[in-house]
N, C-alpha and C positions, 0 to 999 in steps of 0.2 A: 825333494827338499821341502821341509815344513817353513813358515814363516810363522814368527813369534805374533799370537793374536795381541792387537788392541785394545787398551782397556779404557774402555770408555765410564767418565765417574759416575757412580750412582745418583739418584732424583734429587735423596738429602745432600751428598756431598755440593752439587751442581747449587741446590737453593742456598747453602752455608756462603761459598763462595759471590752468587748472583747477593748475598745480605751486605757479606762486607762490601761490595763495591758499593753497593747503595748509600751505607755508614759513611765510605770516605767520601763520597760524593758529596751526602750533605756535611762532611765537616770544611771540604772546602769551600763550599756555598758558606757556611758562616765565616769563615775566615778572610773570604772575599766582601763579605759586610762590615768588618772592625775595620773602622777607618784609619788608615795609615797615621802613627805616630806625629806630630809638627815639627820642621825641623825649626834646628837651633841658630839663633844671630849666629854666622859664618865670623865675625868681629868681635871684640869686646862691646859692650855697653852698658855702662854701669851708670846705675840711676841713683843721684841723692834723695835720700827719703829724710823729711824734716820729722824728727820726734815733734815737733810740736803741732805740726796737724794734722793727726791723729784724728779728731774728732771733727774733720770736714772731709778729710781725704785717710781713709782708713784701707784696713789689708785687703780688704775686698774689691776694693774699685783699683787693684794695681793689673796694669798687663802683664803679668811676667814673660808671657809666651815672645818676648821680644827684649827680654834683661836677659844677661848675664849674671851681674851681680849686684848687688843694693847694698850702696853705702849709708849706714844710719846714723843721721847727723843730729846731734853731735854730745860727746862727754869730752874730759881736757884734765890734765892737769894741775896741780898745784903746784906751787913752790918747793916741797918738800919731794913731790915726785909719789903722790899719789892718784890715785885713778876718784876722780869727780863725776857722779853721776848726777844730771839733772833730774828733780821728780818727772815721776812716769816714764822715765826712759826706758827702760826695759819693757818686750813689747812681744813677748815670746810666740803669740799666734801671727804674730809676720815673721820670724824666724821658721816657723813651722811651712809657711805658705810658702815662703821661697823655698826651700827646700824640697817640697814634695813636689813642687814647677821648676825644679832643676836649676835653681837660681844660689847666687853663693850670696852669705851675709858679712860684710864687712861692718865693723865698730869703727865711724868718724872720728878722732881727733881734733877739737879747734874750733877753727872756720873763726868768722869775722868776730871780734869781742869776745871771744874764748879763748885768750893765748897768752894771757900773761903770766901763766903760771909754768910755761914751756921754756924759757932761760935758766929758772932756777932749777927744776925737773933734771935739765941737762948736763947743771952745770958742774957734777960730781958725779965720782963713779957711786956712791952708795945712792945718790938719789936716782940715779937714772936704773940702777937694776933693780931697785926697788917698787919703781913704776912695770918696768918690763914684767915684773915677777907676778904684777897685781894681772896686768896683761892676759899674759898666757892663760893666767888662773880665770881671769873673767871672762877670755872666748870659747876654753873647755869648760866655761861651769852653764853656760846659757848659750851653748850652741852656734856662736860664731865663727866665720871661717877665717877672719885674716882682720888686719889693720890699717886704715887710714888715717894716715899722718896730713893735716892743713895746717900748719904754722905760718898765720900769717900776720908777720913774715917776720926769716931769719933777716936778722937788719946790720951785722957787724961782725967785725974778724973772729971776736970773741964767738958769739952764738956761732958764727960758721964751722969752728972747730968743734965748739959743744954737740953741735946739730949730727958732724961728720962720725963723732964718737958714738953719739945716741945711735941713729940709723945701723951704725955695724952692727950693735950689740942687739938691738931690737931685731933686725934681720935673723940672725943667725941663732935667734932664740926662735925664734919662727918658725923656723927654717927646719928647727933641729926638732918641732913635734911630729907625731906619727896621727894622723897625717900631717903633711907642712901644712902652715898657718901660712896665709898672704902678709903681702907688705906692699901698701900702694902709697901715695901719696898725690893731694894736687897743691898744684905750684904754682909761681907766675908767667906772668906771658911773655917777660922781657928781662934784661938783664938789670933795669935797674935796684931790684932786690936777687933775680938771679945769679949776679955776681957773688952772691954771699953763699953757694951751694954746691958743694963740689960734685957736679952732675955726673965730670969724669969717674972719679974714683968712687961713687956710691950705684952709678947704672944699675951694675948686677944684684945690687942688695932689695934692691927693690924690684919687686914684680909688675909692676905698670906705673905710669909718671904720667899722670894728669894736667897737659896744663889748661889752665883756666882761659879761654882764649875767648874774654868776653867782659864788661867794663872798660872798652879800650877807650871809651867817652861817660860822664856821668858828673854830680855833681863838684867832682872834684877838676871838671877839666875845664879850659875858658872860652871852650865852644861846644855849639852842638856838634855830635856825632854819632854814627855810627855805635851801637853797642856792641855786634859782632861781626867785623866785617867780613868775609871772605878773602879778597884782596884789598890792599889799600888805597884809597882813591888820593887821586892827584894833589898836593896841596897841603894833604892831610898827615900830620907826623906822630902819629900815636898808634898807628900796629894797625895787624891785622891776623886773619890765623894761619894767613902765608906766612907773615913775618915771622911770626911764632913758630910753626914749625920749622923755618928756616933755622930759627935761633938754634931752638932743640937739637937738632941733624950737629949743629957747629959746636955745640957741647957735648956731640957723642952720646944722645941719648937714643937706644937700640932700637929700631925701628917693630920690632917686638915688645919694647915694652911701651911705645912713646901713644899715646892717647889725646885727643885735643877735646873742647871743650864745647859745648851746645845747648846754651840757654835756651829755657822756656819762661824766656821773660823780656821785657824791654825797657828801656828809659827815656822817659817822655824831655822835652826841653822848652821854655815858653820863649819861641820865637817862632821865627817865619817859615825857616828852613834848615835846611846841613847847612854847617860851619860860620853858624853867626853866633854873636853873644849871647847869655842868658842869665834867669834869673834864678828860674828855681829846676831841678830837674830831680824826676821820682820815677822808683821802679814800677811794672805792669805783668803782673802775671799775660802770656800769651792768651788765656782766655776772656780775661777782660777789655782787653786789646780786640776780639773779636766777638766782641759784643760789644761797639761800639758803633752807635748809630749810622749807616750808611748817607745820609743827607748832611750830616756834619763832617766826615771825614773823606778823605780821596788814600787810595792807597799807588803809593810810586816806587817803581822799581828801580834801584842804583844800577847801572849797567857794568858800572866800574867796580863796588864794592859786590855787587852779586849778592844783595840783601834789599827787602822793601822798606820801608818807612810810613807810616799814615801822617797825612797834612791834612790840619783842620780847616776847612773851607773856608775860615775867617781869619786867615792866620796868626793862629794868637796861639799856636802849637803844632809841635813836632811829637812823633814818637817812634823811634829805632826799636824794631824786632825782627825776628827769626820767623819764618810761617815755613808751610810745606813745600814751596818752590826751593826755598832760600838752604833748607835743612837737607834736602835731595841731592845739592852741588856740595853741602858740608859732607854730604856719606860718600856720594862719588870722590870726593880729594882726598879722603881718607885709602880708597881703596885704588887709587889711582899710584898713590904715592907707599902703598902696601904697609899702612897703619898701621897700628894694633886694634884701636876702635877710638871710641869715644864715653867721655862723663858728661853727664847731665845734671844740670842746675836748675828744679827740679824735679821730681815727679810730681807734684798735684800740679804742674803750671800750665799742663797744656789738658788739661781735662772740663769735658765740656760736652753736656748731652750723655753722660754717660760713657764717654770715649775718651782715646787718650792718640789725640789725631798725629802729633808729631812724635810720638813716640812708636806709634804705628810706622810710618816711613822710614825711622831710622831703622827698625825691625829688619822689616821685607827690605828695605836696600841694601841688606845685610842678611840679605837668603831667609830670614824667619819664618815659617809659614803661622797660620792664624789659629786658635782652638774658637775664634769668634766670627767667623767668617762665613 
């Protein structure tokens, strides 16, 4: 019996073969050099960018590696139910940067002093589809991806019904482009203008509900406080972002869409301490706040409210803010309590050196990893 000889491969075949291994060898050595993708906020976190500073805080100094999405504050309404744009608002190389950092761009409505043109806006059906109509037309024509609604605030039965009609029809005009168009809105912290919002019946029309869980003391209250507490301290009757979510959860707002609020700002108050009189009380960008002389100021930690405060060593002032301990227990309760994420009030406030330190934390305490790191 013969046995079938061996073929052993020829010099050239054997070096062909000895080339490719070499090839795939070096392509995996490069492939082991491209540094792994960053990953993405594991939460929402949608950061308010102010069209108006622009020219101190522009698209370049933004983290995106730690947004979600950027709501661009702010255009509004008129009376008639048209779309109002401020000069300069359109800002299309930040639309461009969010977008290529995986960032979505929302169009603000409103906010503080921009709202009086939102009753009459609503108050018809031709004025209100004719807003919607300019809408849809100006997030397809300049590249936005969805809508924020801040009317603040619905104040009466009337606007609540106006408000209830607006949001369906705005929704489901949204809703219905290819791709869908967002519908966010932020709110208040408590039911005394919440009562006018039917949270029930609009949940679903809206893809995140913002509440604003911060001004729970300011110059409009008759003592110092707290501007965003955690919990609410002893004593103290004007909220907290416990309370707030609490509320939210009790009007059936979806724990997928409910979002709470994280200043990068504070309010100073001229007296001695928490919960005394005062006289005059002014907001603080977080980094002016820390850049505040250490010889003049102490900083103390509420153990109840689970936020710091700085007391001037003469005391002749207070000042209530958010820092990177305070903003750490705000992403843990978010995730404790299986949040959707959080809004931020707003982006240039915690920027400083170059960085963007509490925007950084809520990032990574939300899995973000870093492109700056």
């Amino acid at each position: 019996m013969t046995h079938a000889r061996r073929r052993t491969p020829s010099m050239t075949a054997r070096t062909a073969v000895a080339a490719v291994l070499v090839l795939l060898a070096s392509a995996a050595c490069e492939v082991s050099q491209v540094p792994p993708e960053p990953s993405r906020p594991s939460k929402v976190v949608m950061g308010y960018y102010q069209a108006w500073s622009k020219a101190e805080f522009d698209h370049t100094k933004i983290a995106y590696e730690y947004l979600t999405h950027i709501a661009h504050a702010f255009a509004w309404p008129d009376a008639s139910g048209n779309l109002v744009l401020p000069a300069d608002f359109l800002y299309p190389e930040l639309n461009a940067a969010a977008h290529t950092n995986g960032v979505k761009m929302i169009v603000s409505l409103g906010g503080w002093g921009n709202c009086a043109g939102f009753p009459g806006m609503a108050s018809t059906a031709g004025n209100r589809a004719r807003f919607i109509g300019q809408l849809v037309d100006f997030c397809k024509t300049n590249a936005y991806d969805g809508v924020d609604i801040d009317w603040e605030f619905v104040s009466n039965d009337t606007e609540k019904a106006d408000f209830t009609l607006f949001i369906e029809a705005l929704g489901a005009a949204l809703h219905a482009q290819s791709p869908p168009l967002l519908l966010t809105t932020a709110t208040t912290s408590g039911d005394y203008y919440g009562r006018w919002i039917d949270y029930e019946r609009l949940a679903d029309d809206f893809d995140f509900i913002g509440f604003m869980t911060y001004d729970y003391h300011g110059e409009w209250s008759d003592h110092s406080g707290h501007n965003s507490p955690l919990y609410t301290p002893a004593g103290d009757s004007c909220g907290s972002l416990d309370e707030t979510f609490t509320y939210a959860r009790s009007r059936q707002v979806p724990l997928n869409r409910l979002l709470v609020g994280v200043p990068f700002f504070g309010r100073s108050f001229d007296c001695a301490a928490m919960g005394l009189p005062f006289t005059t009380s002014q907001g603080w960008d977080y980094s002016a706040i820390m850049a505040l002389p250490g010889s003049e100021w102490t900083r103390v930690w509420d153990g109840e409210a689970q936020v710091p405060y700085m007391r001037r060593t003469d005391g002749t002032m207070v000042i209530s803010y958010d820092d990177m301990s305070s903003v750490g227990l705000k992403c843990q309760y978010v995730k404790d309590k299986t949040s959707a994420g959080v809004i931020i009030w707003e982006l240039s406030g915690d920027y400083r050196s170059g960085h963007s330190e509490l925007l950084e934390v809520i990032g990574k305490s939300f899995g973000a990893g870093s492109r700056r790191d």
